[in-house]
PLY file of the C-alpha trace (Angstrom):
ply
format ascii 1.0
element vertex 471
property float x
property float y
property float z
element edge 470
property int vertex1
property int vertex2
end_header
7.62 -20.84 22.39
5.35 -22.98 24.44
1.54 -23.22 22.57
-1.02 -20.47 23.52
-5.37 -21.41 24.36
-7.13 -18.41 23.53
-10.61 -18.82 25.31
-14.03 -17.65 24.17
-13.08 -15.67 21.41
-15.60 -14.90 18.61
-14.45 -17.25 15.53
-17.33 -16.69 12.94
-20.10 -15.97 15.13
-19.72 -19.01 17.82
-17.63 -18.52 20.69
-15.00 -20.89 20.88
-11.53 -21.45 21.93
-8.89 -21.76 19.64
-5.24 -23.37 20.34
-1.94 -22.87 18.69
1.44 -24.06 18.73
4.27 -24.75 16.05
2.67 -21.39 13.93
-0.70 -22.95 13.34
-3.98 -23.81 14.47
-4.71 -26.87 16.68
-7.79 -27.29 17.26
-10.88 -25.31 18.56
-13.64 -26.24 20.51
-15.48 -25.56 23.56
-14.06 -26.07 27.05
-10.66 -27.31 25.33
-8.82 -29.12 28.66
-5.61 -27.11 28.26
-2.43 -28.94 26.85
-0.11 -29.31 29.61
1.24 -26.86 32.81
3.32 -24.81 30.37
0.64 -23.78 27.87
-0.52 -20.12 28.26
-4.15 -19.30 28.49
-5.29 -16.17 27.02
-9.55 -15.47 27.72
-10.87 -13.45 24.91
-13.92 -11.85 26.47
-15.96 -12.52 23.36
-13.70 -10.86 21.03
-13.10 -11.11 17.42
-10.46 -13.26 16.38
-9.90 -12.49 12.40
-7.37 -14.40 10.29
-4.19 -11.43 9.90
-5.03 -8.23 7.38
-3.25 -8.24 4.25
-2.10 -4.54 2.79
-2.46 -5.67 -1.00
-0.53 -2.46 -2.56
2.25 -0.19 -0.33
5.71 0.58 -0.93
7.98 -0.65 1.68
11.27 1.22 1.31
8.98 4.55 0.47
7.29 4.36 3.70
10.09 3.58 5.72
11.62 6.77 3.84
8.72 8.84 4.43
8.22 8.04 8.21
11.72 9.74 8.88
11.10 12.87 5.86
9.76 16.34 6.78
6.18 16.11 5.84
4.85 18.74 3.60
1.24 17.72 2.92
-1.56 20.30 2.49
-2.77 18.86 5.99
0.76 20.00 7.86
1.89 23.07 5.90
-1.17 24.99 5.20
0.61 27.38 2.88
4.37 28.42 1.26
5.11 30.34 5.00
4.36 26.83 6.49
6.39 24.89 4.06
9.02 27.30 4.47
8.96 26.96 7.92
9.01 23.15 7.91
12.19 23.36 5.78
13.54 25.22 8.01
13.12 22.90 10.54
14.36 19.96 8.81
17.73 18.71 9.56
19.87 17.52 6.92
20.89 13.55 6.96
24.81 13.04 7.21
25.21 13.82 3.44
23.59 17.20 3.93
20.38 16.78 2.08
16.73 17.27 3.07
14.02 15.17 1.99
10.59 16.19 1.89
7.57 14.07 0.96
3.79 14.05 0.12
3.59 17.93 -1.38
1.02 19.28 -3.23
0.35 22.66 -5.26
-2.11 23.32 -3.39
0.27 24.71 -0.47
2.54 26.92 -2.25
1.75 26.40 -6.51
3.83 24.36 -8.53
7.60 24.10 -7.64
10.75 24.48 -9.54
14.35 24.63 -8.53
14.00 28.35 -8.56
10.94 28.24 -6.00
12.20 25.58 -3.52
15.38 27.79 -3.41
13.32 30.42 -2.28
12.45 28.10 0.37
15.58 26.72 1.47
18.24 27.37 -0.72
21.18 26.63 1.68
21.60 22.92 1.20
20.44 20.33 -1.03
16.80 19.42 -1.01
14.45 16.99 -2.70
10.80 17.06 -2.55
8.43 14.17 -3.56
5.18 15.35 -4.91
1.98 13.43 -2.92
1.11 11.65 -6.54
4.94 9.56 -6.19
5.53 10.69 -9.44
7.33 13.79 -9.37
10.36 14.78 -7.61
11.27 18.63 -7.03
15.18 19.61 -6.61
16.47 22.78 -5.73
19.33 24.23 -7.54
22.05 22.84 -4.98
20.58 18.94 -5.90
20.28 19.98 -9.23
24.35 20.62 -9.24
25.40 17.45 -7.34
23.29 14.67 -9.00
24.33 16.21 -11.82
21.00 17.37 -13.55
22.48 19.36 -16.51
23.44 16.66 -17.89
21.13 13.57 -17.12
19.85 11.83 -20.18
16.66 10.54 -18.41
13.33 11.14 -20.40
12.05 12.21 -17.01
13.91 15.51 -16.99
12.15 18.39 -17.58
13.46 21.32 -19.09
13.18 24.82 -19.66
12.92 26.46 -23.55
16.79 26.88 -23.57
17.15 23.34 -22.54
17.89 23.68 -19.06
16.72 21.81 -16.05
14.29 23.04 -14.66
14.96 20.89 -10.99
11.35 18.87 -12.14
11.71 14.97 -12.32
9.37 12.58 -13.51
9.12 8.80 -12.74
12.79 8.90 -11.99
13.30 7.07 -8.93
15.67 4.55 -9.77
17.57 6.93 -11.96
17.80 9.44 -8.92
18.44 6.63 -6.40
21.26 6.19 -8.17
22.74 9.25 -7.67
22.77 10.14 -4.36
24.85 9.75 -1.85
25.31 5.76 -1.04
23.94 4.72 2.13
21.97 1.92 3.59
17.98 1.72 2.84
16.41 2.77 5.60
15.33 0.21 8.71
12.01 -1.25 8.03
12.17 -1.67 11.93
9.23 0.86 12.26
7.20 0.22 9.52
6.86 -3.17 11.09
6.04 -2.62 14.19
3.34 -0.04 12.61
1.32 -2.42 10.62
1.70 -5.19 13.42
0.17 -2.59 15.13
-2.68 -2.54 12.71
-3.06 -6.00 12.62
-1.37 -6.42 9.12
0.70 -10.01 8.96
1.61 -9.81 5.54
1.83 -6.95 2.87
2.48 -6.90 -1.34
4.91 -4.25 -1.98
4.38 -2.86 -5.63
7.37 -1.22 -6.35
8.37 -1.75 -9.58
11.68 -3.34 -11.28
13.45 -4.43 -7.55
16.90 -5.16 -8.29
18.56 -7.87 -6.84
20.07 -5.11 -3.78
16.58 -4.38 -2.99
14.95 -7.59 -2.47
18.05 -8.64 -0.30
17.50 -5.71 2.09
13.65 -7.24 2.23
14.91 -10.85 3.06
17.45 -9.70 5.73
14.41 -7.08 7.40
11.96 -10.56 7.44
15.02 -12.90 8.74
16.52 -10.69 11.57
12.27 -9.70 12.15
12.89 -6.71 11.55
9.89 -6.47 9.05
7.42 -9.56 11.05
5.39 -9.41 8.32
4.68 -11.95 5.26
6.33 -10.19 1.95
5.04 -10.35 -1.73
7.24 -8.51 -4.20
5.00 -7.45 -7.16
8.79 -5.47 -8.42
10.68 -9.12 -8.01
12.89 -9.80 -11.15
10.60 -11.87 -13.60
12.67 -15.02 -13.59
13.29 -14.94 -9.40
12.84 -17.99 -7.77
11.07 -18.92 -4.50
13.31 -18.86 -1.41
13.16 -18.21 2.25
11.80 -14.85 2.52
9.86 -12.73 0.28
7.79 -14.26 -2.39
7.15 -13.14 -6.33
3.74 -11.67 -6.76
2.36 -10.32 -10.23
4.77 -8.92 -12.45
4.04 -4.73 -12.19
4.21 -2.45 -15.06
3.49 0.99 -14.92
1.12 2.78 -17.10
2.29 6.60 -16.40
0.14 9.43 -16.10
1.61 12.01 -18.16
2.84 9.97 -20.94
1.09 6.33 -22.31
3.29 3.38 -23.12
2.66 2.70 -27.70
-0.01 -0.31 -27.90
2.47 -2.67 -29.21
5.33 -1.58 -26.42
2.38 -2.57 -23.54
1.75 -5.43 -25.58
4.98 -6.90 -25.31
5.21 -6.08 -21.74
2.31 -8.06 -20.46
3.41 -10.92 -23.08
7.24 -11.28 -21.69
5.21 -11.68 -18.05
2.98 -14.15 -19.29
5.65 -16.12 -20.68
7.01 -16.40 -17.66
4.06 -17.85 -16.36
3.78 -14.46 -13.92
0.51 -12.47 -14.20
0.50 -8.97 -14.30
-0.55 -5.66 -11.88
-0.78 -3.10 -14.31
-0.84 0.31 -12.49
-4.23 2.62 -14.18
-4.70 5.36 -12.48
-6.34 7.39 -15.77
-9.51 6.60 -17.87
-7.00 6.11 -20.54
-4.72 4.24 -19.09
-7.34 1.55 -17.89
-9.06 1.40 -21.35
-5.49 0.71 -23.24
-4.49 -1.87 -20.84
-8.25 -3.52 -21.44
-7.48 -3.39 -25.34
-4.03 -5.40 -24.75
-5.57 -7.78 -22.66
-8.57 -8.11 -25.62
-5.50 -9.14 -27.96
-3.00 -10.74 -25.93
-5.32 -12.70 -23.53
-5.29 -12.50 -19.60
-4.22 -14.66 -17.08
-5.18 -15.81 -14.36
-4.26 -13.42 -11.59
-3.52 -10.28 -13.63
-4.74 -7.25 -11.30
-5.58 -4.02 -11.78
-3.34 -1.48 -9.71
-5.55 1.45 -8.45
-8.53 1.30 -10.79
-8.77 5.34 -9.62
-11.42 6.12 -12.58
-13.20 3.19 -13.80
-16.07 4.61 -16.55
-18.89 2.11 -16.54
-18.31 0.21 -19.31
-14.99 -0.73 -18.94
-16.42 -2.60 -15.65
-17.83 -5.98 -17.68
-14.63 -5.92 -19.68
-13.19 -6.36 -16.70
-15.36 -9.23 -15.34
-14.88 -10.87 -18.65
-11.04 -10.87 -18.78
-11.14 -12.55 -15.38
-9.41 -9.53 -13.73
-8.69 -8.72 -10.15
-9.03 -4.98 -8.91
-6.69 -3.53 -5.67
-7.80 -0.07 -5.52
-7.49 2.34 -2.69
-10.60 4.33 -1.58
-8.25 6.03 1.43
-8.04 8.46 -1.13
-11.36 9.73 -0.71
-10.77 11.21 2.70
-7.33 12.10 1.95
-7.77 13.91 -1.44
-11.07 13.63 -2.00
-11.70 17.41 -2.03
-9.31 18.09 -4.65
-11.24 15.00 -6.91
-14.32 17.29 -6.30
-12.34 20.35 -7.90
-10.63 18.43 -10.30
-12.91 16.04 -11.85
-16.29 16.54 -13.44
-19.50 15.33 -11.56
-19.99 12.85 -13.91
-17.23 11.06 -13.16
-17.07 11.09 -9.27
-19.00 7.74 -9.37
-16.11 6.25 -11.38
-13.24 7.36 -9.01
-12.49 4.64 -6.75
-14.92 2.26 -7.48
-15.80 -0.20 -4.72
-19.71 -1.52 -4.95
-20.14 -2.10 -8.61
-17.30 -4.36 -8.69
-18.41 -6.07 -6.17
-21.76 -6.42 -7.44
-20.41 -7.36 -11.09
-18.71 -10.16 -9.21
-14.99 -8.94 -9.84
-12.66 -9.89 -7.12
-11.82 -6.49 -5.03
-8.60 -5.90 -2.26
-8.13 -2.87 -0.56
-4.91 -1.43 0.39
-3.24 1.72 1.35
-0.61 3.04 -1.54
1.16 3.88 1.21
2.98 6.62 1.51
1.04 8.24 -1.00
-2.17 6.99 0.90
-3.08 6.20 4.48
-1.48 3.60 5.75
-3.88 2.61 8.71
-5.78 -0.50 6.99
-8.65 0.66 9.50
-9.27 4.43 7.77
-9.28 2.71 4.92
-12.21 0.69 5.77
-13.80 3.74 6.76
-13.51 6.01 4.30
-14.84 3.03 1.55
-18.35 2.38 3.88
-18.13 6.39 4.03
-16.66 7.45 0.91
-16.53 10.85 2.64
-14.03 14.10 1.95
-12.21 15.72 4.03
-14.67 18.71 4.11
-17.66 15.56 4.52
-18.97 15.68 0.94
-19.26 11.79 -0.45
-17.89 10.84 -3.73
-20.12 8.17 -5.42
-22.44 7.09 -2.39
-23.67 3.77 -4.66
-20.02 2.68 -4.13
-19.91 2.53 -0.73
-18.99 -0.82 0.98
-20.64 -2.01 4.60
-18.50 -2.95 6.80
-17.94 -6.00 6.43
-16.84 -5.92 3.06
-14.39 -3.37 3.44
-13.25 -5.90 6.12
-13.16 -8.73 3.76
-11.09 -6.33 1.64
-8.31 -6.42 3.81
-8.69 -9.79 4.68
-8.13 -11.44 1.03
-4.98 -13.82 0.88
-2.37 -11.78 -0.79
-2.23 -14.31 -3.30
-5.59 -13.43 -4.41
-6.66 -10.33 -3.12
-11.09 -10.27 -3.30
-11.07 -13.85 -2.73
-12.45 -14.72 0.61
-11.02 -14.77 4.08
-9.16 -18.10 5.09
-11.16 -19.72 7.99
-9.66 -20.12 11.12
-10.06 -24.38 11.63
-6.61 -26.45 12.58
-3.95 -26.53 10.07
-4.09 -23.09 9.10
-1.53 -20.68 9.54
-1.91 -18.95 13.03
-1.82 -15.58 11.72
-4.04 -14.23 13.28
-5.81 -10.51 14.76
-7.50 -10.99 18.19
-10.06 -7.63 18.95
-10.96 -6.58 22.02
-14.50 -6.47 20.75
-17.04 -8.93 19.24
-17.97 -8.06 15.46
-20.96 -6.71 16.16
-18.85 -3.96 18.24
-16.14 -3.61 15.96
-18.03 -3.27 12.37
-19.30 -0.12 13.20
-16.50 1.58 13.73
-13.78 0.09 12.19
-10.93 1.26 14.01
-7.32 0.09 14.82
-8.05 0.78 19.06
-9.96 -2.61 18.50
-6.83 -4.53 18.21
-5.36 -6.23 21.05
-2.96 -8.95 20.25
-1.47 -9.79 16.95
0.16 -13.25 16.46
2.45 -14.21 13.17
2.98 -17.68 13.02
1.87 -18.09 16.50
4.48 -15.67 17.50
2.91 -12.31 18.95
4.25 -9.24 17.05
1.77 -6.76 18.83
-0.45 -5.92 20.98
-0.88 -5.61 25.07
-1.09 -9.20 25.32
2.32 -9.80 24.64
2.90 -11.66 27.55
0.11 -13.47 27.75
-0.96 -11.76 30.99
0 1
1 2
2 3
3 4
4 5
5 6
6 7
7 8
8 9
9 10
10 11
11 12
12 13
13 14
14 15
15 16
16 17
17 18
18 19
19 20
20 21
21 22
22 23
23 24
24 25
25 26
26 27
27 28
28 29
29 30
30 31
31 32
32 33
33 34
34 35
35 36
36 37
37 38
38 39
39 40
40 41
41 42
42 43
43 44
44 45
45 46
46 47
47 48
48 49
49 50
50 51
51 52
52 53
53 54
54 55
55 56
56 57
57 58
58 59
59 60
60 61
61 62
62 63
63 64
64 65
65 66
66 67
67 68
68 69
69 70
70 71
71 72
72 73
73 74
74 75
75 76
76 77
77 78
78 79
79 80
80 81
81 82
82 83
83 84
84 85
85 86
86 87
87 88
88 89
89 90
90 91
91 92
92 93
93 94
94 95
95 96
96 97
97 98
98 99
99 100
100 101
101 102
102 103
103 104
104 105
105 106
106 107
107 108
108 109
109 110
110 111
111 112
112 113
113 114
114 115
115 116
116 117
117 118
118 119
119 120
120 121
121 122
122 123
123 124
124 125
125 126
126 127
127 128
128 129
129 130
130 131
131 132
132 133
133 134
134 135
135 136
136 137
137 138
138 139
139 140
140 141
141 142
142 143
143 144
144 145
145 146
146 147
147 148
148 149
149 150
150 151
151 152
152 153
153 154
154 155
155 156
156 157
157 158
158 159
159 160
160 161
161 162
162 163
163 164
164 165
165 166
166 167
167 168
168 169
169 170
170 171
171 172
172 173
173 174
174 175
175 176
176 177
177 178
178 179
179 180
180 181
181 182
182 183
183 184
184 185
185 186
186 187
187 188
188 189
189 190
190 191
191 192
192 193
193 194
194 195
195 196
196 197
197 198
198 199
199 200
200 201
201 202
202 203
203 204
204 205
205 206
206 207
207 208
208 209
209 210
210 211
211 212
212 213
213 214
214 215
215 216
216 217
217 218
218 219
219 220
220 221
221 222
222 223
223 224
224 225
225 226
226 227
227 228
228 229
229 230
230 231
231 232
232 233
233 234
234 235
235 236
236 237
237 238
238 239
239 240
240 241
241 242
242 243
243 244
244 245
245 246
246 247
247 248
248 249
249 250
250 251
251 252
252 253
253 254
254 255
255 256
256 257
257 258
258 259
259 260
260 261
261 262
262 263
263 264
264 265
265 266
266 267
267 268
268 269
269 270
270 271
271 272
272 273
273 274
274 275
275 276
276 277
277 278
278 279
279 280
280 281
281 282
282 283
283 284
284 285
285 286
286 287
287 288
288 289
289 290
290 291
291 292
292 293
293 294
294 295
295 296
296 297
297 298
298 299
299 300
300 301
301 302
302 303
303 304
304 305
305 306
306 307
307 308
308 309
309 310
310 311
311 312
312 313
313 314
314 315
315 316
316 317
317 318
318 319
319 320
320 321
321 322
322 323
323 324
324 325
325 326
326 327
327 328
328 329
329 330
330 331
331 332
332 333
333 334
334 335
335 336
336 337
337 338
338 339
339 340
340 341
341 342
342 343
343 344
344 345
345 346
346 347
347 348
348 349
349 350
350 351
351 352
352 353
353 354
354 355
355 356
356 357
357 358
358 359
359 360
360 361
361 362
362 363
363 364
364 365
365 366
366 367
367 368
368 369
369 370
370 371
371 372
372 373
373 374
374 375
375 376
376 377
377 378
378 379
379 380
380 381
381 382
382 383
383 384
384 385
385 386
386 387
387 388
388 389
389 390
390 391
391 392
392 393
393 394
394 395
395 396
396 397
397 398
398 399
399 400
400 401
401 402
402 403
403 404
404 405
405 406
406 407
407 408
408 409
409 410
410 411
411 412
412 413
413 414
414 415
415 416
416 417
417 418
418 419
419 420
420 421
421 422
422 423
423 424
424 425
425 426
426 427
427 428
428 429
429 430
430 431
431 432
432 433
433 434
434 435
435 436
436 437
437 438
438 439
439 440
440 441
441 442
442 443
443 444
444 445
445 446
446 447
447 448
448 449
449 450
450 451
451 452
452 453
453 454
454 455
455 456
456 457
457 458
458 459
459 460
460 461
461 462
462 463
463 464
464 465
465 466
466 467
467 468
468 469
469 470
């Protein structure tokens, strides 16, 4: 494509204009003489233009899932007559099964095979509790994947032994029993966080086989996915090619059952040996403090993360300086769940959930991100709901925590490489990915919200916005 002069946009808090061709930036000035008849000119009004966002923890394949499953969130089915209605509803793929996402017993109490039958009993379903951890199968998927059976650990059964259509942190093991098809387009997805703004995104699904990561080269090489990919799941010895990149090696801390000392142990070690840091996913107290204990024995290194961080207890937080860790947490969560944390976690420890400030302030690098789908996967309500730290109902959860603006910003605008480090600058020779608002900061800040957006460019390329055309 021919190069592009964006004029008088805000870069830093000067007005300049900024010109791009082969995927990076030229040059920027004031009054830049345009290139030559066929360059396109592009006046900013005054508005922002930010280096791309970065979404530092989602789940690619999930979302893509998720965005075509019936939802079944407290916030669409209200109660088990709405659920049941939404089931309904759903039409089964080609194989005949229904797949449901982002439930919670607060709709209709906790499911079994027996329950969701009640629902819909007529074909096969599979429900995905909100958390990711937990799927729900009615009694015709309990029959074809073959339940009775299964060996997995993640099975849960009844006092007789039986299933009881409850799976936990099975994914792979389920994946691999239901009927083969392709994964599903990232196509969407893509043109959703373009949307946003969001040029390149760290997928943290664990343990990608080979299958996997090939579907996420060929979405990036036929641009089907525009974005910049970091696989946290990549196989520990993949090498660097075209497409998506390794990140930090994940590993999983479940909730309902901790890893032995010595079996985490040797799972951050093999990483490290590698010469791959770690993202170690924490989402309880416990979790977080037997991670911390490892990393007292084994040693860190540089660029091991935190995953989620979701309760933090104060003194865990100079441990955490002192290792040299980095934290990607996800304060969406607040305005999404937040009123259940209120229920379901003692007032003491609402300051710890989500912690955002006092990392900050203790000088440990922080990245935001979505979790998406189990979180919101607009990078802007995210923002919002860490200056706000507000509920659904409008309570706040831990108001020292809260972020300003522009550090919920910077949050999102951390290389993926090293999320809390800070923004890239835009000067020539940097990548041209790039967000151009429709507002100057001083408009946009406030209210943090994705309507500022108004042209997205990837390598120079534009990927969103109204300005496609350069009109």
């Amino acid at each position: 494509m021919t190069g592009l002069l964006i004029r008088g946009a805000e870069v830093d808090g000067a007005l300049l204009d900024v010109r791009i061709g082969h995927g990076r930036v030229l040059e920027t000035g004031h009054a830049l003489p345009r290139a030559d008849r066929a360059e396109h000119e592009l006046p900013a009004h005054g508005g922002a233009l930010l280096p791309g966002l970065t979404d530092h923890h989602l789940h690619l394949f999930a979302t893509a899932a998720d965005l075509a499953s019936t939802a079944c969130d407290p916030a669409t089915v209200h109660d088990a007559r709405g659920l049941a209605q939404a089931l309904r509803r759903a039409v089964p793929d080609r194989h005949g099964w229904i797949r449901a996402v982002r439930y919670h017993e607060s709709v209709a109490g906790e499911l079994d095979a027996a329950g969701l039958d009640a629902l819909r009993g007529d074909v096969a379903v599979r429900m995905q509790h909100r958390s990711g951890a937990l799927w729900v199968l009615n009694s015709r998927a309990v029959a074809a994947v073959g339940l009775a059976t299964a060996g997995h650990p993640g099975v849960e059964r009844d006092a007789d032994g039986r299933p009881t259509g409850r799976l936990w942190r099975a994914d792979g093991w389920l994946r691999g029993r239901l009927p083969s098809g392709d994964p599903p387009s990232l196509a969407g997805l893509g043109r959703r966080l373009a949307g946003y703004g969001i040029t390149t995104v760290t997928d943290a699904t664990p343990d990608l086989d080979a299958a996997t990561v090939a579907a996420v080269s060929e979405a990036m090489a036929c641009g089907e996915l525009p974005q910049r990919v970091h696989l946290l799941g990549a196989p520990l010895h993949y090498a660097s090619r075209p497409g998506p990149r390794p990140g930090p090696w994940k590993i999983v801390i479940a909730d309902s059952s901790l890893p032995g000392y010595d079996q985490l142990a040797e799972a951050v070690e093999a990483a490290h040996r590698t010469g791959r840091p770690v993202a170690v996913h924490c989402v309880t107290r416990e979790a977080l403090l037997l991670f911390l204990a490892v990393l007292e024995e084994v040693g860190a290194l540089p660029g091991d993360r935190l995953e989620h961080a979701s309760l933090t207890p104060p003194e865990a937080v100079p441990v955490i300086r002192r290792l040299g860790l980095r934290v990607v947490t996800q304060p969406g969560f607040l305005a999404d769940r937040g009123d259940d944390y209120l229920r379901g976690t003692p007032a003491e420890e609402h300051a710890d959930l989500y912690r955002c400030a006092s990392l900050r302030a203790a000088g440990i690098p922080l990245g935001l991100s979505s979790d998406a789908p189990y979180g919101p996967l607009d990078p802007w309500a995210v923002m919002r709901a860490a200056v706000g730290r507000r509920t659904g109902s409008g309570a706040v959860l831990g108001p020292d925590e809260r972020l300003a603006p522009a550090q919920a910003l910077a949050g999102y605008l951390s290389p993926a490489h090293s999320p809390g480090d800070p923004p890239w600058r835009i000067r020539p020779g940097t990548p041209a990915d790039l967000v151009l608002l429709s507002v100057p900061m001083a408009q946009a800040l406030p209210l943090l919200d994705a309507e500022a957006v108004r042209l997205v460019l990837l390598a120079g390329r534009p990927v969103a916005g109204d300005d496609l055309g350069y009109t």
